[in-house]
N, C-alpha and C positions, 0 to 999 in steps of 0.2 A: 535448464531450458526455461525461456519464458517469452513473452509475447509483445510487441510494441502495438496489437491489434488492441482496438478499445470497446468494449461490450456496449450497448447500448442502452443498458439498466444501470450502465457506470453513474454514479451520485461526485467521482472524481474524476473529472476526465484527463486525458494524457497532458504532459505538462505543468499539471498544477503544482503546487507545493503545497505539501500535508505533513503534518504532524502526528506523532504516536500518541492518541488521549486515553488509550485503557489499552488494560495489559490480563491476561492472565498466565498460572503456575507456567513455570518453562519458556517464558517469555527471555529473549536476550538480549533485547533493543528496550527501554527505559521510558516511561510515558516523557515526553517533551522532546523525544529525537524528534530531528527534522528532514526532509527528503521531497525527489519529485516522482511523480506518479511516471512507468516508462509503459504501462498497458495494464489491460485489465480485461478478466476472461467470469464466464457464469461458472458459479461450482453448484450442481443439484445440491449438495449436503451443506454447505458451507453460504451460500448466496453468491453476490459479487466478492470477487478477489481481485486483486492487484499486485502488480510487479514496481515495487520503489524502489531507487537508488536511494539509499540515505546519507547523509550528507558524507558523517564519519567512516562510509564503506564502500568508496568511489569505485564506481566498472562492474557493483553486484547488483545484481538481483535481486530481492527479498520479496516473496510470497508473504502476503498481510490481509487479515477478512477485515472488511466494510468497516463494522464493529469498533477497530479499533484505533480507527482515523479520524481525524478534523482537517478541516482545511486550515492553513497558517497564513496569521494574521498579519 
């Protein structure tokens, strides 16, 4: 499940295209995939979250914290 609604603390809003710039252990998507933001929800333990399509994983969803995005240039 995931949300095309966009939080309002979102730093990416819906639409944009972002990139994977940090990673950590257990990570499966690679710093420099690329993808677009499809919503984004508040997590108390976690901050902003978002829901990307990434390029390579067309029609999914990927849950991803703040953290570990850039916008793409």
């Amino acid at each position: 499940m995931f949300t095309r609604e966009q939080s309002f603390q979102a730093k990416y809003r819906n639409g944009l295209r972002v990139a994977k710039v940090r990673i950590e252990k257990g990570d499966t998507n690679p710093i420099g995939v690329t993808g677009t933001v499809l919503g984004s929800i508040n997590h108390p333990e976690y901050g902003v979250g978002y829901f990307i399509e990434w390029d390579h994983l067309p029609r999914f969803a990927v849950f991803v914290v703040e953290w570990k995005l850039g916008a793409q240039h």
